[in-house]
C-alpha positions as CSV (number, residue, x, y, z in Angstrom):
1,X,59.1,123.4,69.8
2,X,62.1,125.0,68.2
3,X,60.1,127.6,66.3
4,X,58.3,128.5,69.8
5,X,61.7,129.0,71.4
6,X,62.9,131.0,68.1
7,X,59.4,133.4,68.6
8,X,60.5,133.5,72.6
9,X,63.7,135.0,71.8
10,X,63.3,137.1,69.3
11,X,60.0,139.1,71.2
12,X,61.1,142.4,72.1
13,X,58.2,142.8,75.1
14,X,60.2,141.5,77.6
15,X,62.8,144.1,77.0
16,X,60.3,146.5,77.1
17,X,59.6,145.7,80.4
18,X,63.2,145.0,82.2
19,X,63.8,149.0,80.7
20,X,61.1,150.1,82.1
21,X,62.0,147.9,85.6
22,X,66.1,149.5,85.2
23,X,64.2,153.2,85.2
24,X,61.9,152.7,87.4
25,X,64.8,151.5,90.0
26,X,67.1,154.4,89.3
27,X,64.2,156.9,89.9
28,X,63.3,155.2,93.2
29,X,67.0,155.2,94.0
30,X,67.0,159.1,93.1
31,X,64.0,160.0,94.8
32,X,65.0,158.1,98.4
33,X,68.5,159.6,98.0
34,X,66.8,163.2,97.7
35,X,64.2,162.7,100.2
36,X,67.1,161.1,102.7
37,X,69.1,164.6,102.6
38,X,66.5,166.7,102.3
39,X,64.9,165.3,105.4
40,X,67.9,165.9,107.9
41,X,68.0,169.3,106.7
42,X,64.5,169.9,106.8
43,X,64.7,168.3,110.2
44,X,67.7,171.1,111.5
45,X,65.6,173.7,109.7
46,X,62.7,173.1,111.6
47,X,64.4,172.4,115.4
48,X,66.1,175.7,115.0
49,X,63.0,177.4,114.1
50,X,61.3,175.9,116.9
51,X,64.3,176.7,119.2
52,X,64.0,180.6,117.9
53,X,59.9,180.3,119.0
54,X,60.9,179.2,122.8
């Protein structure tokens, strides 16, 4: 059982995976932040445009 634990502990796959987990989260963080203030921009871009057409 101890040797198990010792083999457990010392595996480097589960850090592989929590670093890919920590980028993973910082790009989705990124990528919403982006899309969040491009979006209300965008948005005024568009009802201006829109209010030019009328």
């Amino acid at each position: 059982m101890n040797g198990l634990m010792c083999s457990l502990w010392a595996g480097e796959e589960g850090q592989d995976i929590a670093e890919y987990a920590v980028m993973l989260a910082v790009i989705l963080v990124v990528v919403v932040g982006t899309l969040r203030l491009i979006g209300s921009n965008t948005n005024n871009v568009f009802s201006s445009v829109a209010s030019t057409l009328q």
